[in-house]
PADO-953809 format. One record per atom (N, C-alpha, C): residue in one letter; z, x, y. Coordinates in steps of 0.05 Angstrom, whole numbers, plus 32768, in hexadecimal, padded with zeros to 4 digits. Atoms other than C-alpha are relative to their C-alpha. Layout:
REM residues N
aZXY;...
//
This chain:
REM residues 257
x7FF6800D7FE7;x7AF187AE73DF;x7FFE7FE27FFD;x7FFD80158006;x7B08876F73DB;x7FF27FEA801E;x8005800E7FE5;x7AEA8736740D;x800C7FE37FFD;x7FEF80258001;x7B0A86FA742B;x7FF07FF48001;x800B801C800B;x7B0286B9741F;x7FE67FF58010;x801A800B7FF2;x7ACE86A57459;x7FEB80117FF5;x80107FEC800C;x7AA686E77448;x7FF67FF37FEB;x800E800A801A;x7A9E86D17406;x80007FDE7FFB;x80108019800A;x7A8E868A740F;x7FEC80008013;x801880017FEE;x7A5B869D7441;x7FE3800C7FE6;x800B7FF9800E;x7A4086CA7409;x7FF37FF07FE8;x800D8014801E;x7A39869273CE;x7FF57FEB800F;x800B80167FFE;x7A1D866273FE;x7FE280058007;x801B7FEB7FF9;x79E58691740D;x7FF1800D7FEC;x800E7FF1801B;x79D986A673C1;x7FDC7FF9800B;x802580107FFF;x7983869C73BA;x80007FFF7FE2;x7FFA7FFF801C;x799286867374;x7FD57FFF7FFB;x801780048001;x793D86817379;x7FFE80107FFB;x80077FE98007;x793086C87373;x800D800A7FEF;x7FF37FF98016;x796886D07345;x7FFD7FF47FE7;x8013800C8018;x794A869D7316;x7FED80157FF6;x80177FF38004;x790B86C8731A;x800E801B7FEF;x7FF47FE18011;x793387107305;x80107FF07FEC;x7FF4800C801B;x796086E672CB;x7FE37FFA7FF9;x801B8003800D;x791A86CF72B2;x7FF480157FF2;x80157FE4800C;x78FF871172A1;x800F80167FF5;x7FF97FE98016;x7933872F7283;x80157FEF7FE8;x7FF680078010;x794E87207240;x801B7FF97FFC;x7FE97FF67FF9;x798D873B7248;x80167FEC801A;x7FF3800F7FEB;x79A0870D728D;x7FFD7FE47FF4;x8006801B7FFE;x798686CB7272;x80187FFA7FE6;x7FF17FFB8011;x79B786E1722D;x801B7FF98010;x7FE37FFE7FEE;x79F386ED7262;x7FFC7FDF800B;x7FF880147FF8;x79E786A97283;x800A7FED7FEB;x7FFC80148017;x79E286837245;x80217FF97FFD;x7FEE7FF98006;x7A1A86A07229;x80227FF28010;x7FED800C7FFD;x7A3F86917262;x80037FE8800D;x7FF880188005;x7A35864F7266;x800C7FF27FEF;x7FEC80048018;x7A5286497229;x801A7FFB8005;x7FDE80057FF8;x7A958659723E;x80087FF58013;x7FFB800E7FE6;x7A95863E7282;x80027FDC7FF7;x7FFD8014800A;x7A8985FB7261;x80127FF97FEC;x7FE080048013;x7AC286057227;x80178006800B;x7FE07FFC7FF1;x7AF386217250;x7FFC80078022;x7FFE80047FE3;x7AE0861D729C;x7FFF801B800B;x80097FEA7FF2;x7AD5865172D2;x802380117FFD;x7FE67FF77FFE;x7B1D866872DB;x800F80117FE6;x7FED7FF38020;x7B32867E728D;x7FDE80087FF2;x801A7FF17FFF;x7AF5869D728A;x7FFB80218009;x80017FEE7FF5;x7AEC86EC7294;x7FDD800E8000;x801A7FF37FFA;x7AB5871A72AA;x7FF5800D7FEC;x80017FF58021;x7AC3873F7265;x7FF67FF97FF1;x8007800C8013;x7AC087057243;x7FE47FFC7FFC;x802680018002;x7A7886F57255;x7FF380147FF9;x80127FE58004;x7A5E8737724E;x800680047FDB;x7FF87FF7801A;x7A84873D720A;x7FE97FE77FEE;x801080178013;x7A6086F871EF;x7FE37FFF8006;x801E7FF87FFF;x7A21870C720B;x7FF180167FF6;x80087FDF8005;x7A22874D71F5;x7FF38017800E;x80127FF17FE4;x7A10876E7236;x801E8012800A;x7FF17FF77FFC;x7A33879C7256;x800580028020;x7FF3800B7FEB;x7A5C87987297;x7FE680118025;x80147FF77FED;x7A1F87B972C0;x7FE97FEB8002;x800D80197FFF;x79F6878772AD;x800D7FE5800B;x7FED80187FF9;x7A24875872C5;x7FF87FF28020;x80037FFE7FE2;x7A218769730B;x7FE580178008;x80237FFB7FF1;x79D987827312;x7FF17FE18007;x7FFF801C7FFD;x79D687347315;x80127FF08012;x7FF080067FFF;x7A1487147328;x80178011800D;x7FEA7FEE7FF8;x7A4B872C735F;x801A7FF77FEE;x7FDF80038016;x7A8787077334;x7FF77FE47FF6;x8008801C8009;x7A8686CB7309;x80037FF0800F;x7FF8801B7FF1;x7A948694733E;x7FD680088008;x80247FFD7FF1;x7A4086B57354;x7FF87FF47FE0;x800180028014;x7A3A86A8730A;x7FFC7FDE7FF4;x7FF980258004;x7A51865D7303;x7FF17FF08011;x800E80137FE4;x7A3586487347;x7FE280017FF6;x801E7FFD8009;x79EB86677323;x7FFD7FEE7FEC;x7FFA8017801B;x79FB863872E2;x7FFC7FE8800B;x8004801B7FEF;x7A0585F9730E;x7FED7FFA8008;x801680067FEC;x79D28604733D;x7FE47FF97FEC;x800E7FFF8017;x79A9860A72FF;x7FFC7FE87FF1;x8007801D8014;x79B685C972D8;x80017FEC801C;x7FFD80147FF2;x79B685A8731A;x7FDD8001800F;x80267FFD7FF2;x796A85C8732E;x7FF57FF17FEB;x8011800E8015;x795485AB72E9;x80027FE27FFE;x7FFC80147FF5;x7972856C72FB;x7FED7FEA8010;x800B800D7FE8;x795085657338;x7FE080057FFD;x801B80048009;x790A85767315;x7FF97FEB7FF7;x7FFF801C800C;x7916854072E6;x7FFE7FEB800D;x800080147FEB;x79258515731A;x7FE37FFA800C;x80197FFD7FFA;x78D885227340;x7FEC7FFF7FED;x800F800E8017;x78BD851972FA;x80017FE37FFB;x7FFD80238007;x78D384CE72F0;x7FF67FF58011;x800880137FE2;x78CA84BA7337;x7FE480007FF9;x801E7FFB7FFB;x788284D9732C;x7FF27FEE7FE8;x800C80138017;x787884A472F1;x7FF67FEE8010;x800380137FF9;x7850846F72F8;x80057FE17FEA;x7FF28018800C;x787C843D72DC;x80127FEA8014;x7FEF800D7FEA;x78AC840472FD;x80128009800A;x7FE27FEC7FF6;x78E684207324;x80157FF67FEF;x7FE3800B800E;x791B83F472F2;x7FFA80187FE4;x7FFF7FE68010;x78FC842972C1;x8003801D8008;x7FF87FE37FF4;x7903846272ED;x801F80038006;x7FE2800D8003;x794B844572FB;x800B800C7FEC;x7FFB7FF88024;x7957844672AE;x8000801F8001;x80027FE48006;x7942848D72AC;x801D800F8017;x7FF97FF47FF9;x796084A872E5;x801E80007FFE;x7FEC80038006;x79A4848A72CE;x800D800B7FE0;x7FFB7FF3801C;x799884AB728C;x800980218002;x80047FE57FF7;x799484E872B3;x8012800D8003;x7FE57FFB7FF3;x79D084DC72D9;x8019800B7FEA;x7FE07FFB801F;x7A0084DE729B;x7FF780197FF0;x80087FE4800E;x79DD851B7278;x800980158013;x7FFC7FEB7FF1;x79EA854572BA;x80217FFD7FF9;x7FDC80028000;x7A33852372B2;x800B80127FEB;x7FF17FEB8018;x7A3485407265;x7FFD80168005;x80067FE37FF7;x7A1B85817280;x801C8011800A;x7FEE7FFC7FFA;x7A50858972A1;x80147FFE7FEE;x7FE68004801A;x7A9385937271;x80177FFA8011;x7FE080057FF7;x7AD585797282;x80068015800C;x7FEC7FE47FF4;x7AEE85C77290;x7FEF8002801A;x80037FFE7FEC;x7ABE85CD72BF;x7FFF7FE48020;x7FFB80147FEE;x7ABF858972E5;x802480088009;x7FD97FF47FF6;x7B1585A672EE;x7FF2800B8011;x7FFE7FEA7FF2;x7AF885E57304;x7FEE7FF58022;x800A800C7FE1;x7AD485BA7340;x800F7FF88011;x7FE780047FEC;x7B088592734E;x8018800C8007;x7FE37FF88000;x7B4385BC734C;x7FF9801A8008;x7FFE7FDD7FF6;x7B1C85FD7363;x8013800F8018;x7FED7FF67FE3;x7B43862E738E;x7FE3800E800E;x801E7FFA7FEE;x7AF8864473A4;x7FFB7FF18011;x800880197FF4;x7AE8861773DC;x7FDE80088006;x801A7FFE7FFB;x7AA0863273D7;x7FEF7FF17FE8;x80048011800E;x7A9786197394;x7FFC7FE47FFB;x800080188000;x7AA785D373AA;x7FEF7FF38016;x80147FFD7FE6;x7A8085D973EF;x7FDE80037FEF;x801780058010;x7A4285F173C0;x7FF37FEC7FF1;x8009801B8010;x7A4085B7738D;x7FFF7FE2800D;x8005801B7FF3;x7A4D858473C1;x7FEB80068008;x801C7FFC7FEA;x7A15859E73F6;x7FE77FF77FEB;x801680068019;x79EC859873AA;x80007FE27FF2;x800280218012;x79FE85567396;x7FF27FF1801C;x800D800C7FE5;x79F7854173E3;x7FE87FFB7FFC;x801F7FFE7FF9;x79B5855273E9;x7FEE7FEE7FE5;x80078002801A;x79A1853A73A5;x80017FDF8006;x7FF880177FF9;x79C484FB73B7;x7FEC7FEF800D;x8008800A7FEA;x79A884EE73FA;x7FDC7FFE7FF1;x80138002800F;x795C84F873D3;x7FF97FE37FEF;x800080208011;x797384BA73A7;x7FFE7FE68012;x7FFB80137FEF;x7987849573DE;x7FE27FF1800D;x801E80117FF4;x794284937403;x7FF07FF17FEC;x801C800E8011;x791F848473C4;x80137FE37FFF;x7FFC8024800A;x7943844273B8;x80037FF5801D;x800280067FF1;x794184397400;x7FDB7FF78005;x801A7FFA8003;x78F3843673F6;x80027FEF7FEA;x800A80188013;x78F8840D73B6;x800F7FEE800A;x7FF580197FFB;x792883DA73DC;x7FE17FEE8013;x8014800B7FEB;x78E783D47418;x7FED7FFB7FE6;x801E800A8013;x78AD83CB73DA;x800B7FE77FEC;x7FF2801A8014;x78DC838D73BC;x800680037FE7;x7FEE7FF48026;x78F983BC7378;x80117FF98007;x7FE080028009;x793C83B8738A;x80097FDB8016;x7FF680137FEE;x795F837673AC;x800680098012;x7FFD7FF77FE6;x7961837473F3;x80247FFC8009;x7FEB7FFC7FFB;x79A6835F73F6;x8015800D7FF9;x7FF67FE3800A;x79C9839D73D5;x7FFA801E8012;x7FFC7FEB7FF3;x79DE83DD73FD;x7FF1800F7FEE;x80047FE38017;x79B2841873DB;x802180108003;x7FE07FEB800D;x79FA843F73ED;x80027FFA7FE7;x7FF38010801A;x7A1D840A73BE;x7FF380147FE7;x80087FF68023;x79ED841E737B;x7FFD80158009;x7FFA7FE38006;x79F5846B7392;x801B80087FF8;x7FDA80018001;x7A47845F7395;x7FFC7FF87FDB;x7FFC800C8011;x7A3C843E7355;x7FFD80137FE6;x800E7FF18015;x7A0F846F7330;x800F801C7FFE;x7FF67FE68004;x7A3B84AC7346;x80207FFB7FF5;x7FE680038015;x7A78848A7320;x7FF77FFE7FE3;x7FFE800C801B;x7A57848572E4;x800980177FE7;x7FE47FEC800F;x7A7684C272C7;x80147FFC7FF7;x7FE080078005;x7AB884A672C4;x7FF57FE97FF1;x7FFB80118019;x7AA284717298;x7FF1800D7FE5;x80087FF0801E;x7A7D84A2726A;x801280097FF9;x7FE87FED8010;x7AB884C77266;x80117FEF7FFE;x7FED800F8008;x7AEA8496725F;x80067FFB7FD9;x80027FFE8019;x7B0C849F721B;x80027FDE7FF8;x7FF980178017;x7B29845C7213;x7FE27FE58004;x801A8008800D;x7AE084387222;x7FEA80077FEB;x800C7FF1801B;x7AC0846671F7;x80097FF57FE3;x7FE880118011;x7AED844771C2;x7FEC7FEE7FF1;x8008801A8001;x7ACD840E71CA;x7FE27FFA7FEF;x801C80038003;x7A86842571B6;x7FFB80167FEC;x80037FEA801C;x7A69844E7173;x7FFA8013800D;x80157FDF7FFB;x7A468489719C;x80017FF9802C;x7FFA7FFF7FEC;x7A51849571E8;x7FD87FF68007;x801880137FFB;x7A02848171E9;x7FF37FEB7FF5;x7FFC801A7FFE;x7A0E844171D9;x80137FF08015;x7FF980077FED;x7A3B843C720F;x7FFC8003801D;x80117FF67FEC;x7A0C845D7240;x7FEF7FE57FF6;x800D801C7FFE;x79D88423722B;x80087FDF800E;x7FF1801F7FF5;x7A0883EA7237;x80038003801D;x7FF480037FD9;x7A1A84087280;x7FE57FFF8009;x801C80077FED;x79CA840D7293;x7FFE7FE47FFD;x8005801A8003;x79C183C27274;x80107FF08018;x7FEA800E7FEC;x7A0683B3729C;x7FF38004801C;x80057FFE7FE4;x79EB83D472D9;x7FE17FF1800D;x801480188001;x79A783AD72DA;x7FFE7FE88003;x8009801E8007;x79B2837272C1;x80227FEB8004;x7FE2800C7FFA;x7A02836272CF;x80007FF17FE5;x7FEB800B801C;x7A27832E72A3;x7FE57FDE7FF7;x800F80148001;x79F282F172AE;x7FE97FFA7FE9;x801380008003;x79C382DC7285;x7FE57FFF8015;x801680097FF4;x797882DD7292;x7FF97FEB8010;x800280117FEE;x796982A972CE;x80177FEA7FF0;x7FF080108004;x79AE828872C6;x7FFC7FDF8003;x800280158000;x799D824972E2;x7FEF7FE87FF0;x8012800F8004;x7967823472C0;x800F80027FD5;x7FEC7FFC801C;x798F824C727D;x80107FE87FF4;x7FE080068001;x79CA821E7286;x7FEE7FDC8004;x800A801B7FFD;x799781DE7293;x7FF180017FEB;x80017FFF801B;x797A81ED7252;x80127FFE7FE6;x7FE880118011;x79B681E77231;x80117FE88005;x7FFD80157FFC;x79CB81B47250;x7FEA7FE77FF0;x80138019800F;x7983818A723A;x80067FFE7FE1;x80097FFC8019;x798D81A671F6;x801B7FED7FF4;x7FE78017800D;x79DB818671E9;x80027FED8012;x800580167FFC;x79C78149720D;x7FFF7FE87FEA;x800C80148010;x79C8810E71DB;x7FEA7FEB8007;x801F80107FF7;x798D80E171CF;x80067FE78009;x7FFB80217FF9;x798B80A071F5;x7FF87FF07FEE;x7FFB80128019;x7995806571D4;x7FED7FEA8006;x8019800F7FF6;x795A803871D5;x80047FE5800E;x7FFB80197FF5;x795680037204;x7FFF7FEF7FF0;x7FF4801D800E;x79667FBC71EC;x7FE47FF4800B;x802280147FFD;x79257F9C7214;x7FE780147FF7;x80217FF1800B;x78F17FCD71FC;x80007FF77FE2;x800480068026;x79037FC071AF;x7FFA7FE67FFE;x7FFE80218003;x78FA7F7571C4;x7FDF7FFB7FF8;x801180038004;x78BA7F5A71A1;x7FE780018022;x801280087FE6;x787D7F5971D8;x7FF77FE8800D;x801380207FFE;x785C7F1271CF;x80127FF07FEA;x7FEC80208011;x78787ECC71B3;x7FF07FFE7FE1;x800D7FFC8022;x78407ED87174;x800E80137FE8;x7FEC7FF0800F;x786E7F0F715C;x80137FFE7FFC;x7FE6800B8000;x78AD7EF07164;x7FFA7FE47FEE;x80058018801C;x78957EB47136;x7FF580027FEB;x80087FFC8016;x78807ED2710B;x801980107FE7;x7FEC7FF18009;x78BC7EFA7105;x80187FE57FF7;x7FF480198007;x78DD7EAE7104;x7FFD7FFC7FE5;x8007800D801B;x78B87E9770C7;x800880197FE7;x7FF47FE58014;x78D07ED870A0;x80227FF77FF5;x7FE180007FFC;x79207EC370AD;x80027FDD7FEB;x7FF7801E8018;x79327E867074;x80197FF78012;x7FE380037FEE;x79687E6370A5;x80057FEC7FE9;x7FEF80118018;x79947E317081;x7FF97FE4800C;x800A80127FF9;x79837DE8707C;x80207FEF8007;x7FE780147FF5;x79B37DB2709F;x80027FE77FF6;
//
């Protein structure tokens, strides 16, 4: 029996992927099937993907499928939720450093772009272009939340004087959830031997902008340095006393008249 569309997005927004962690955990066989199909979900996306296929590359069979899993979209949404719970561990690990927040920064921007590669091209389509609207309702409500978590904390390092007071925390969340699109960008990539070399340059960029170190004090240092040397006054080089100046007389042979 087939169920409509509200039905079944009431149903995937209600998974308890918590207790279904716990039963994939303990059996060999389910943690095999997920793997597996993450595999393909990440090479070729949710949609050109079958229920066969997973079972065929996991080597399980279609009972095992669904002693787990009502259909792959319960399947994909468990995958996500999954690199996005490990995510958000990671995340409560750094914070819980006791280091400066421009190194927790650093990290958590390292973070950001690993969840980005996690994600594969096929499936970032299968987000945006899903005909599921539960799938896209799920990963937002998950980024949301995830989001809004970031937000307070740099709202909290703006009040302890980490971040500058005149900067929107929005702003560097707008900022940090584009940075995907410049990882993936082929023709910047181009530009750089190894896509983490061009992840380096965007944390340095996003830190430290285009300026040098305390510009002003920079630019009056070069300035002192191609200054030429003044030219010595004319009354300082002048002898001191009239005993030195005649003496400097009787040195000079003038001509006799």
């Amino acid at each position: 029996m087939l169920l409509n569309k509200n039905k079944m997005t009431e149903i995937v927004i209600n998974y308890n992927f918590s207790n279904l962690s716990k039963l994939i955990g303990k059996s060999k066989k389910a943690r095999q099937l997920v793997d597996e199909a993450e595999k393909l979900f990440l090479r070729y996306g949710l949609e050109k993907v079958s229920v066969e296929e997973i079972c065929q590359a996991a080597k399980v069979s279609k009972m095992t499928f669904y002693r787990y899993f009502q259909n792959k979209i319960h399947l994909f949404l468990f995958i996500i939720n999954r690199i996005m719970d490990q995510a958000e561990k990671k995340y409560y690990q750094i914070m819980g450093q006791e280091v400066s927040y421009q190194e927790k920064a650093r990290q958590i921007v390292q973070m950001k772009i690993k969840i980005s590669q996690d994600f594969s091209y096929q499936m970032l389509q299968d987000y945006l272009n899903s005909p599921h609207p539960e799938i896209r309702n799920f990963i937002h409500q998950k980024t949301q939340n995830f989001f809004h978590l970031f937000l307070q904390d740099l709202q909290k390092a703006q009040k302890r004087g980490e971040i500058r007071e005149n900067i929107k925390p929005e702003f560097i969340l707008f900022i940090l959830n584009r940075l995907a699109d410049f990882v993936a960008d082929e023709d910047l990539l181009q530009l750089y031997s190894s896509p983490k070399e061009l992840t380096e340059e965007w944390i340095n960029f996003f830190f430290f902008g285009i300026l040098c170190p305390n510009p002003v004090n920079s630019s009056r240092d070069q300035l002192k340095s191609k200054a030429p040397e003044a030219s010595p006054n004319p009354r300082l080089s002048q002898p001191k006393n009239k005993t030195s100046l005649g003496r400097n007389r009787k040195q000079i042979n003038l001509p006799k008249q």
